[in-house]
mmCIF file of the N, C-alpha and C atoms, coordinates in Angstrom:
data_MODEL
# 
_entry.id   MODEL 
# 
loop_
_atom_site.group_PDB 
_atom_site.id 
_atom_site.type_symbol 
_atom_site.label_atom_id 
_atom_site.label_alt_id 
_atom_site.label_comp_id 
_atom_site.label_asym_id 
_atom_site.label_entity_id 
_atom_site.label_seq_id 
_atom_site.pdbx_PDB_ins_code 
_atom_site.Cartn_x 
_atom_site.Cartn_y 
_atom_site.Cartn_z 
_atom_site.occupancy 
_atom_site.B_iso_or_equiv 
_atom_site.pdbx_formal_charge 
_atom_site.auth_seq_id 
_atom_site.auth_comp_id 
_atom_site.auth_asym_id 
_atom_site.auth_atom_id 
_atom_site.pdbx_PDB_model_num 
ATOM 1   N N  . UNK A 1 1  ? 72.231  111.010 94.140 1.00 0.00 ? 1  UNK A N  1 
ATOM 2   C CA . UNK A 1 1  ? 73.163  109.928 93.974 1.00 0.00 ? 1  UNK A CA 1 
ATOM 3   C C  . UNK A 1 1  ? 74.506  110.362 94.547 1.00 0.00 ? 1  UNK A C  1 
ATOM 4   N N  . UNK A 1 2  ? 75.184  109.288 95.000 1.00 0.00 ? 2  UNK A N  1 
ATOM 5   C CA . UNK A 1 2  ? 76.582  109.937 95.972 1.00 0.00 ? 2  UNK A CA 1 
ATOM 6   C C  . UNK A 1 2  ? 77.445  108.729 95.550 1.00 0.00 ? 2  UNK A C  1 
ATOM 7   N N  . UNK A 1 3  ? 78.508  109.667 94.954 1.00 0.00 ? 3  UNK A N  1 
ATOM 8   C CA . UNK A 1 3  ? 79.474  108.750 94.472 1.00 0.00 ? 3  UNK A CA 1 
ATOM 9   C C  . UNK A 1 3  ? 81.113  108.605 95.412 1.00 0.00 ? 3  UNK A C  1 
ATOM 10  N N  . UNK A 1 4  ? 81.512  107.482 95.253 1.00 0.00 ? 4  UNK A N  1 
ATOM 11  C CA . UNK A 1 4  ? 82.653  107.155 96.958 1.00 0.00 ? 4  UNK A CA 1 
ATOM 12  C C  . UNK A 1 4  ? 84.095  107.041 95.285 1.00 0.00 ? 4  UNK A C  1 
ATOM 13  N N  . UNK A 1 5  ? 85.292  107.765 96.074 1.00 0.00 ? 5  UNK A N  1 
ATOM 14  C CA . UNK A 1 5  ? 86.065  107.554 95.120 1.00 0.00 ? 5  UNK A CA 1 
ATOM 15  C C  . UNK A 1 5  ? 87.060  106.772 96.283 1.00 0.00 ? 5  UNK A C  1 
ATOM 16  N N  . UNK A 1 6  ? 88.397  105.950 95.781 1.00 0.00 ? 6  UNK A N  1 
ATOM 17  C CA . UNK A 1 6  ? 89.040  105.701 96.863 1.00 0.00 ? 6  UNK A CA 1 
ATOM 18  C C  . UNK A 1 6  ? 90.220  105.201 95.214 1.00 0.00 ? 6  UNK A C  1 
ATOM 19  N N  . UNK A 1 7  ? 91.672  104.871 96.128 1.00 0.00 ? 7  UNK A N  1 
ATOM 20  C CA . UNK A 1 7  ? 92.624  104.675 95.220 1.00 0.00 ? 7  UNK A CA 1 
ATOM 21  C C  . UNK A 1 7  ? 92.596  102.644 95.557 1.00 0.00 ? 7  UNK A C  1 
ATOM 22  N N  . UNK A 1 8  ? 92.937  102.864 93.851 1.00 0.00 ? 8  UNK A N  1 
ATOM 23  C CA . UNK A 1 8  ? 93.187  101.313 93.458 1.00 0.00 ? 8  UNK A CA 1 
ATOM 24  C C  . UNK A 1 8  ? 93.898  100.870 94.586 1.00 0.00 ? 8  UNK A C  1 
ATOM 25  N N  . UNK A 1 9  ? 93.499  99.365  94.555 1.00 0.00 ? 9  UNK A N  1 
ATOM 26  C CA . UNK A 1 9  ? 94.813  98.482  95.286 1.00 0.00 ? 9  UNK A CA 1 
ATOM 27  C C  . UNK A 1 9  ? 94.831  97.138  94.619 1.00 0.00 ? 9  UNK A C  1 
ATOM 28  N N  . UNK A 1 10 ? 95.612  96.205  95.388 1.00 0.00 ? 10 UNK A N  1 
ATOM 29  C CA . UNK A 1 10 ? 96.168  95.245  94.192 1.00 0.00 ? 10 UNK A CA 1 
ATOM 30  C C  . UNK A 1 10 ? 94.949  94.216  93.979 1.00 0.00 ? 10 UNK A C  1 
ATOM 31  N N  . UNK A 1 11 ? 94.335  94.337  94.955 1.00 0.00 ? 11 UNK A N  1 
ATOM 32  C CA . UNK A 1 11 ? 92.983  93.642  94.897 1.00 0.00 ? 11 UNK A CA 1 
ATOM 33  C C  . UNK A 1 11 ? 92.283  93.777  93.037 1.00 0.00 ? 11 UNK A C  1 
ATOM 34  N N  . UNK A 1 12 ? 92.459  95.148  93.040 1.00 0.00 ? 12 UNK A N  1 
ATOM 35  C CA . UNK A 1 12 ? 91.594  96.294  92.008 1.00 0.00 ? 12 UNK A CA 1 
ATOM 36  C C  . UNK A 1 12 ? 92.580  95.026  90.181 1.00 0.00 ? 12 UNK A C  1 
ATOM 37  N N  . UNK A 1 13 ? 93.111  94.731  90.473 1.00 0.00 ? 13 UNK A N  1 
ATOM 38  C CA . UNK A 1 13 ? 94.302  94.665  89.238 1.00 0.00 ? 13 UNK A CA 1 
ATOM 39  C C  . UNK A 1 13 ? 93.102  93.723  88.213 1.00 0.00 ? 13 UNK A C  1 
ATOM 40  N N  . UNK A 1 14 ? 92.798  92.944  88.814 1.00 0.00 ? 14 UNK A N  1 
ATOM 41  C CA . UNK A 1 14 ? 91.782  91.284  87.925 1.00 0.00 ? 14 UNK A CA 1 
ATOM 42  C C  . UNK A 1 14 ? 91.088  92.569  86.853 1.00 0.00 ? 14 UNK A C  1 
ATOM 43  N N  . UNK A 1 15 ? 90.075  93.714  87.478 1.00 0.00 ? 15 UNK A N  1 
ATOM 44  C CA . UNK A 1 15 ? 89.340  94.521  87.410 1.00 0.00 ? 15 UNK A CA 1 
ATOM 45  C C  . UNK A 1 15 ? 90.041  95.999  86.163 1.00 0.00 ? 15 UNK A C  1 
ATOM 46  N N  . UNK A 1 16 ? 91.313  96.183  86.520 1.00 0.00 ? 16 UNK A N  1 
ATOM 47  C CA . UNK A 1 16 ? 91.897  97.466  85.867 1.00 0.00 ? 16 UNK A CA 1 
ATOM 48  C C  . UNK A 1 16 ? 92.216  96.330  84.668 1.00 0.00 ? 16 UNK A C  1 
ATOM 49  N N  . UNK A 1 17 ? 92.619  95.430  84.417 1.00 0.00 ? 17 UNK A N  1 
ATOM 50  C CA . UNK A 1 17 ? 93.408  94.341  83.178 1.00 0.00 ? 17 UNK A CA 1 
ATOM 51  C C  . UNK A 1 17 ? 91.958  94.318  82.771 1.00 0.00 ? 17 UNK A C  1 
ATOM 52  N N  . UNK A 1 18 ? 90.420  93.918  82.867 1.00 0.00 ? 18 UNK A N  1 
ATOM 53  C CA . UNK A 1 18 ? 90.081  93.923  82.324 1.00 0.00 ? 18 UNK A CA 1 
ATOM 54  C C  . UNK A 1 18 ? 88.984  95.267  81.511 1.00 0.00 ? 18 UNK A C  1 
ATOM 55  N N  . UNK A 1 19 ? 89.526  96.306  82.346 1.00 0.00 ? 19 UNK A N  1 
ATOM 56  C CA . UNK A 1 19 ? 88.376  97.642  81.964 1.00 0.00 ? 19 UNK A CA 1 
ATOM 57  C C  . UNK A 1 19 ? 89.825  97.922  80.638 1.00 0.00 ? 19 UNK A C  1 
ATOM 58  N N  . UNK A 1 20 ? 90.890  97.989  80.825 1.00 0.00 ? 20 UNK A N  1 
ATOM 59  C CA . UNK A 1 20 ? 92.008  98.102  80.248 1.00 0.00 ? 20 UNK A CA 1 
ATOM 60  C C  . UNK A 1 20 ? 92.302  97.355  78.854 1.00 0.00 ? 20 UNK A C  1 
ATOM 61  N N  . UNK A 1 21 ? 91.939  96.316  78.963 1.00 0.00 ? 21 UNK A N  1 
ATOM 62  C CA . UNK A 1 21 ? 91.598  95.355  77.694 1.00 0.00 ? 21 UNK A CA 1 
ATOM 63  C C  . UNK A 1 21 ? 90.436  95.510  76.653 1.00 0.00 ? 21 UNK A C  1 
ATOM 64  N N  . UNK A 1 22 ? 89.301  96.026  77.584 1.00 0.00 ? 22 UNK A N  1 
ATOM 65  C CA . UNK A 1 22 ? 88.242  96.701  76.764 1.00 0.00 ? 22 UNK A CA 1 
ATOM 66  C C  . UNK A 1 22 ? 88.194  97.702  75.931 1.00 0.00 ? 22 UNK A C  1 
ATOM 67  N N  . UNK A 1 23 ? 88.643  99.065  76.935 1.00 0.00 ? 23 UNK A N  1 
ATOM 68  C CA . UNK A 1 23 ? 88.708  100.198 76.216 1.00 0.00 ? 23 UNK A CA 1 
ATOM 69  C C  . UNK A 1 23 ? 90.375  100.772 75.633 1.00 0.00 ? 23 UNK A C  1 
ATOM 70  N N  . UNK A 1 24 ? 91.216  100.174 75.856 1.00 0.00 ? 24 UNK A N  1 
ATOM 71  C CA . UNK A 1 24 ? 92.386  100.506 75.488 1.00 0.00 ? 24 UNK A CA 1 
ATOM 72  C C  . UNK A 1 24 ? 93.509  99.764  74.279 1.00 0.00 ? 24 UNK A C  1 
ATOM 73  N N  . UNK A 1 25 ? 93.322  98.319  74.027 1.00 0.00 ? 25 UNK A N  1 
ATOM 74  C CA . UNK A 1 25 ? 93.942  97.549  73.430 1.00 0.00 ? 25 UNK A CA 1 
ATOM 75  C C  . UNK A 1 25 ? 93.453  97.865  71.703 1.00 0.00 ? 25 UNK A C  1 
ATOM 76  N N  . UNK A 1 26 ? 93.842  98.436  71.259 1.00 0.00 ? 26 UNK A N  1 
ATOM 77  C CA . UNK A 1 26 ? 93.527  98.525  69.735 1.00 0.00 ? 26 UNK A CA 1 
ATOM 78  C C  . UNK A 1 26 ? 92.992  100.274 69.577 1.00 0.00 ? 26 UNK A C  1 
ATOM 79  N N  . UNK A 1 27 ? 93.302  101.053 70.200 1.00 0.00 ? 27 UNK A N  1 
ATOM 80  C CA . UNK A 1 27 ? 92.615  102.754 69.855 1.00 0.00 ? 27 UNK A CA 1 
ATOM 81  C C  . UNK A 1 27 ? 93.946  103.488 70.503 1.00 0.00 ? 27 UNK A C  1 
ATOM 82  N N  . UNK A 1 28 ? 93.599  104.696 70.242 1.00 0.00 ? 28 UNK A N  1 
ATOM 83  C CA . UNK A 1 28 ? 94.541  105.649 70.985 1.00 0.00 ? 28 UNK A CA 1 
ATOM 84  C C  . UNK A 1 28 ? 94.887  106.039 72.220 1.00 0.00 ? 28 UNK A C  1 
ATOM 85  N N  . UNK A 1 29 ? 94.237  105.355 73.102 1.00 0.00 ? 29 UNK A N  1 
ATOM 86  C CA . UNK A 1 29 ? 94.129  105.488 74.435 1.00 0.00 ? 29 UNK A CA 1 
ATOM 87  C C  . UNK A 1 29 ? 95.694  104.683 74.757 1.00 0.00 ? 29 UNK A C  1 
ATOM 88  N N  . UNK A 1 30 ? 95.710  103.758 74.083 1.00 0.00 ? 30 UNK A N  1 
ATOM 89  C CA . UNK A 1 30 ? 97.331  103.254 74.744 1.00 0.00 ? 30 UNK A CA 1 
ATOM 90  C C  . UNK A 1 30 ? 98.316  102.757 73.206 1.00 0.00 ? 30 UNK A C  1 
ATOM 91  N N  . UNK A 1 31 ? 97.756  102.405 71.990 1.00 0.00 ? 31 UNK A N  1 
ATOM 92  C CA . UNK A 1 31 ? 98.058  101.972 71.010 1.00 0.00 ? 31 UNK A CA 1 
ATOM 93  C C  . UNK A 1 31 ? 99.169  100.628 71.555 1.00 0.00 ? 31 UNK A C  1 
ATOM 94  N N  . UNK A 1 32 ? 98.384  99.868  72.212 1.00 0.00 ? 32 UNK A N  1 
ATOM 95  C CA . UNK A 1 32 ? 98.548  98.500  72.595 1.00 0.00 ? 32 UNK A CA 1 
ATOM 96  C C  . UNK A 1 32 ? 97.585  97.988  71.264 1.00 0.00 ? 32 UNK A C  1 
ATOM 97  N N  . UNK A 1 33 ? 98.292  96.802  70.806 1.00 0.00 ? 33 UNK A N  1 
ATOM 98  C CA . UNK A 1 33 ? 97.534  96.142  70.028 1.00 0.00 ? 33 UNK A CA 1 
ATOM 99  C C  . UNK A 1 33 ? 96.900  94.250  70.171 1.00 0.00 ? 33 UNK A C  1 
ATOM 100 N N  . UNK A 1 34 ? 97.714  94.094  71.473 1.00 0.00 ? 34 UNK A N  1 
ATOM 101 C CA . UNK A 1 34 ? 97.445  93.011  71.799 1.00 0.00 ? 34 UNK A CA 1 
ATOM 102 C C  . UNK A 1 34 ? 96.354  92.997  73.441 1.00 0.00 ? 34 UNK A C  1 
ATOM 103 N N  . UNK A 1 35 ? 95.631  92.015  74.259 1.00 0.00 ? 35 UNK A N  1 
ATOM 104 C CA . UNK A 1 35 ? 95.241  92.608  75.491 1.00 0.00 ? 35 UNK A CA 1 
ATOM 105 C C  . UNK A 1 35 ? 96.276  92.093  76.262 1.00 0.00 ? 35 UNK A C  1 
ATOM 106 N N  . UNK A 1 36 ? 96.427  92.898  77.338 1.00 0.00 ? 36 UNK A N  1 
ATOM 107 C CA . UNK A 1 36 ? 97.455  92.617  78.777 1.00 0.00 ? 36 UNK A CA 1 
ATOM 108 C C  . UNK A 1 36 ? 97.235  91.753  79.086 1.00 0.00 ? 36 UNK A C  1 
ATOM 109 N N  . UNK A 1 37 ? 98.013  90.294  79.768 1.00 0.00 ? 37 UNK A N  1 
ATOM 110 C CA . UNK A 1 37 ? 97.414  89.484  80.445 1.00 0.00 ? 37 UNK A CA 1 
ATOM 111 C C  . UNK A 1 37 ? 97.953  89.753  81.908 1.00 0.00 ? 37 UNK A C  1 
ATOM 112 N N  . UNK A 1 38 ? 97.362  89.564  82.647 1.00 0.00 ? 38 UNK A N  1 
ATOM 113 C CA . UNK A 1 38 ? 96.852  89.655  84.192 1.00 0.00 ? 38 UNK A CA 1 
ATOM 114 C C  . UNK A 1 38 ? 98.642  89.882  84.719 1.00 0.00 ? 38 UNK A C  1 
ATOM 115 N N  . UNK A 1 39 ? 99.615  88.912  84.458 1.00 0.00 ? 39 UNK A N  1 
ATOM 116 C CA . UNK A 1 39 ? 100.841 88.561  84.749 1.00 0.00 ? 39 UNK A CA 1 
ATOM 117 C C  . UNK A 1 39 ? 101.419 90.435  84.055 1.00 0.00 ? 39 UNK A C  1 
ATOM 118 N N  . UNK A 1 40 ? 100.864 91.033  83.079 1.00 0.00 ? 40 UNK A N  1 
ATOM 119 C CA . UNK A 1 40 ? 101.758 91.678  82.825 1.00 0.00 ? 40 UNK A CA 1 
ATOM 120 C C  . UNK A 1 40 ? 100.840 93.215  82.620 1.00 0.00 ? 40 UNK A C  1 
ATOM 121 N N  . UNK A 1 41 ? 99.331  92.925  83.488 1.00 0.00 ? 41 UNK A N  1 
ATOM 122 C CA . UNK A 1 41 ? 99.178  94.123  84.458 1.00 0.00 ? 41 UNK A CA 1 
ATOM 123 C C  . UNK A 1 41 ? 99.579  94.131  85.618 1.00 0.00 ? 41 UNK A C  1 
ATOM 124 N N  . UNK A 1 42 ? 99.983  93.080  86.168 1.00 0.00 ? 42 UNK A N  1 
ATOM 125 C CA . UNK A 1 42 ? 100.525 93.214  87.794 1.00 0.00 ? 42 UNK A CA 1 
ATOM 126 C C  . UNK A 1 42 ? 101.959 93.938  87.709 1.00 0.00 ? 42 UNK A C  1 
ATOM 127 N N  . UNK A 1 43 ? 102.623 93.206  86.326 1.00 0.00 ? 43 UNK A N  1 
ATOM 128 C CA . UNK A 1 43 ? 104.164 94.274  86.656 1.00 0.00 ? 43 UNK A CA 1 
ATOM 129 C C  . UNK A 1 43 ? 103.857 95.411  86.313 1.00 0.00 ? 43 UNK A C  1 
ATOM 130 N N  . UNK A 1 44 ? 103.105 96.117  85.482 1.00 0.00 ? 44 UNK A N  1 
ATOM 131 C CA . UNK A 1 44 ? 102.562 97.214  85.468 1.00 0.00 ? 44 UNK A CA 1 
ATOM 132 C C  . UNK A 1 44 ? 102.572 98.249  86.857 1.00 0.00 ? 44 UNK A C  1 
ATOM 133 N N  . UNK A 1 45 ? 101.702 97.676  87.725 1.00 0.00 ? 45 UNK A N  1 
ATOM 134 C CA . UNK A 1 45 ? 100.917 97.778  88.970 1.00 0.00 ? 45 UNK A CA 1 
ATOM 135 C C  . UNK A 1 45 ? 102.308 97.977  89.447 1.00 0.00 ? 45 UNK A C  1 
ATOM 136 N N  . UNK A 1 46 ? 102.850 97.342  89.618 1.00 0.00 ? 46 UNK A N  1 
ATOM 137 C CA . UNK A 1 46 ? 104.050 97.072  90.948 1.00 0.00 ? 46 UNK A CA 1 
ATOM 138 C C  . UNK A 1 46 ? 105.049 97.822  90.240 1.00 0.00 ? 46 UNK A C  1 
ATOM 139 N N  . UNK A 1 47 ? 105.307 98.092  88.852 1.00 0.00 ? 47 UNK A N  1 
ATOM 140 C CA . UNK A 1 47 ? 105.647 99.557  88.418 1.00 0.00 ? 47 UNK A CA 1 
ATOM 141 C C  . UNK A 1 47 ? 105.350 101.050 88.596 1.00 0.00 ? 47 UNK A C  1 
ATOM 142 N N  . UNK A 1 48 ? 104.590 101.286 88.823 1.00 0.00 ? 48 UNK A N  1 
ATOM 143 C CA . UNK A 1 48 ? 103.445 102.473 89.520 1.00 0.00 ? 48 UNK A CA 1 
ATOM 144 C C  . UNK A 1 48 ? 103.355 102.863 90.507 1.00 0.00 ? 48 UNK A C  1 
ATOM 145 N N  . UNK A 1 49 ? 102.790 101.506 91.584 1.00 0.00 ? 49 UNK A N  1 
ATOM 146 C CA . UNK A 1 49 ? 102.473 102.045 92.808 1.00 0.00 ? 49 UNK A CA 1 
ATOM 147 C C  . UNK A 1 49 ? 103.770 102.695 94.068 1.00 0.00 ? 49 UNK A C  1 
ATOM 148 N N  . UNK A 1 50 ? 104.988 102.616 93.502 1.00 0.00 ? 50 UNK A N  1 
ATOM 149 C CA . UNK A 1 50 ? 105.651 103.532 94.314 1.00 0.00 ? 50 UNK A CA 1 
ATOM 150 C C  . UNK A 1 50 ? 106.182 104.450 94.064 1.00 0.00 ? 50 UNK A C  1 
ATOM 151 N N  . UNK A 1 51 ? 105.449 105.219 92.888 1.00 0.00 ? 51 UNK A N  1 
ATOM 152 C CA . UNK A 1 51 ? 105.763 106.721 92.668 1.00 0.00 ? 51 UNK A CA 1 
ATOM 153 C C  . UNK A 1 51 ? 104.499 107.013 93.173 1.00 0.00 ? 51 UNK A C  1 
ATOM 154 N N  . UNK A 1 52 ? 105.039 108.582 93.504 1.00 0.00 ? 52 UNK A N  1 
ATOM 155 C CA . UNK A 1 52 ? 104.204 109.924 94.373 1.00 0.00 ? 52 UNK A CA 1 
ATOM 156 C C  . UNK A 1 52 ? 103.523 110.283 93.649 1.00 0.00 ? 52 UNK A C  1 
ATOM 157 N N  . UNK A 1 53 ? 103.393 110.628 92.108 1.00 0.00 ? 53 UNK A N  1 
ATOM 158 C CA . UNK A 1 53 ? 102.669 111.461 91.308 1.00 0.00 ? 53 UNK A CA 1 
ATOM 159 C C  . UNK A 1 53 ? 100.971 110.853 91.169 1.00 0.00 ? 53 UNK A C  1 
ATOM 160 N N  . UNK A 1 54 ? 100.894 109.551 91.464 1.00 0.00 ? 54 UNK A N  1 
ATOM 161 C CA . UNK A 1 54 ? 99.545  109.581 91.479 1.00 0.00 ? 54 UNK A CA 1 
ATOM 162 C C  . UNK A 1 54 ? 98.874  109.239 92.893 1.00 0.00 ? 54 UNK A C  1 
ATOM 163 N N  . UNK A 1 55 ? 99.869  108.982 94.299 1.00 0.00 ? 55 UNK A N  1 
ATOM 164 C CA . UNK A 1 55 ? 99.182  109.100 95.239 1.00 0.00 ? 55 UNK A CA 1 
ATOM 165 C C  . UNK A 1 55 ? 98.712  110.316 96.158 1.00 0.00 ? 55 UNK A C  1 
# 
């Protein structure tokens, strides 16, 4: 089995809001208690993507 890694793009966001809503909204992973809606993973996103530390 061969696995392809590549970095998010904004395409990816519909997709990260909802893996993000699943495993993160109510546990320790983010101690969010409500889920993100789409509008406020994108400012997220567009918060992020122009720092260096994760590209």
């Amino acid at each position: 089995m061969s696995i392809s890694l590549r970095h998010a793009n904004e395409k990816d966001i519909l997709a990260i809001n909802a893996i993000y809503n699943e495993g993160g909204v109510g546990t320790t992973a983010s101690y969010d208690l409500e889920p993100l809606t789409v509008e406020n993973q994108t400012r997220w996103w567009e918060g992020v993507t122009g720092r260096s530390w994760w590209q």
